[in-house]
C-alpha positions as CSV (number, residue, x, y, z in Angstrom):
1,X,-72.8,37.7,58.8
2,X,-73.6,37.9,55.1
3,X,-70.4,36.0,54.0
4,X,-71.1,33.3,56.4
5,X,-74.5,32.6,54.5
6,X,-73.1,33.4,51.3
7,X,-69.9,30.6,52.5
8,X,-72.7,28.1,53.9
9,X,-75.0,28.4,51.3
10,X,-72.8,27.5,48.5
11,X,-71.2,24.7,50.6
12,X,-74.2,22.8,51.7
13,X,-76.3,23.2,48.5
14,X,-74.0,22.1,46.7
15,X,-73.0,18.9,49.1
16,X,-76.7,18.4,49.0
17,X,-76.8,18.7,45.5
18,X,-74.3,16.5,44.4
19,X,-75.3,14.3,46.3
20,X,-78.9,13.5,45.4
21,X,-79.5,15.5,42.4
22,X,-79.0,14.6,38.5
23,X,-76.2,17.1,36.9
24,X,-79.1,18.0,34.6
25,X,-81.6,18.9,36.6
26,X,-78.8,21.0,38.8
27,X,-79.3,24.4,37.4
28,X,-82.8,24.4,38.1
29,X,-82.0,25.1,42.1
30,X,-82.1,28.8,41.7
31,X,-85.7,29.0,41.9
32,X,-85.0,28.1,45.4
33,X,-82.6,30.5,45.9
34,X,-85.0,32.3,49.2
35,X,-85.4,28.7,51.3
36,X,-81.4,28.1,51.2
37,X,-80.5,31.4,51.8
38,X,-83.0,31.3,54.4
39,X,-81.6,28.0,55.9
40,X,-78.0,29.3,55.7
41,X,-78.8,32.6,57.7
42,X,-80.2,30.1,60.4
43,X,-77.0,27.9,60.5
44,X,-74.8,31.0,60.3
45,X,-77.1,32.2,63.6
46,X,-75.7,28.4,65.5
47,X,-72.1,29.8,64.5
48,X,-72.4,32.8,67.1
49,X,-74.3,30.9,69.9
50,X,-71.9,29.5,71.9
51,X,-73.2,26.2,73.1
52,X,-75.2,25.7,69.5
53,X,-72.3,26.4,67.4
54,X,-71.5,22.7,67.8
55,X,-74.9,21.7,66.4
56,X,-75.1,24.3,63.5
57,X,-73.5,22.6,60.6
58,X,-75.2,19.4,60.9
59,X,-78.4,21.3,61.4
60,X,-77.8,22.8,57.8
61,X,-76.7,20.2,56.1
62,X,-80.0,18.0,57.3
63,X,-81.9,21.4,56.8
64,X,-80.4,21.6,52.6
65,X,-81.0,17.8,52.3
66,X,-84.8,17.8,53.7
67,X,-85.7,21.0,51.5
């Protein structure tokens, strides 16, 4: 379970990242470190629900871009 939040957290926050944020200001997401790894555990939760799994990554990636 851990690897898949570690997998999905690095994977979405940094699609999210690239996306909307500056390169400089980039570094400064590690103060948010607790909200994507809390976001990530709840995606990586959709992965081992069989019906849910479908909807999992698009909740996380909608989840990293909202926060």
């Amino acid at each position: 379970m851990s690897l898949w939040v570690w997998l999905i957290k690095d994977t979405f926050v940094n699609d999210a990242a690239v996306l909307v944020i500056k390169k400089e200001k980039r570094e400064a997401l590690s103060q948010y470190k607790a909200g994507f790894i809390t976001i990530s555990g709840i995606t990586a939760l959709f992965n081992f629900l069989p019906v849910l799994n479908i909807f999992g990554p698009f909740f996380g990636e909608i989840a990293m871009f909202n926060y």
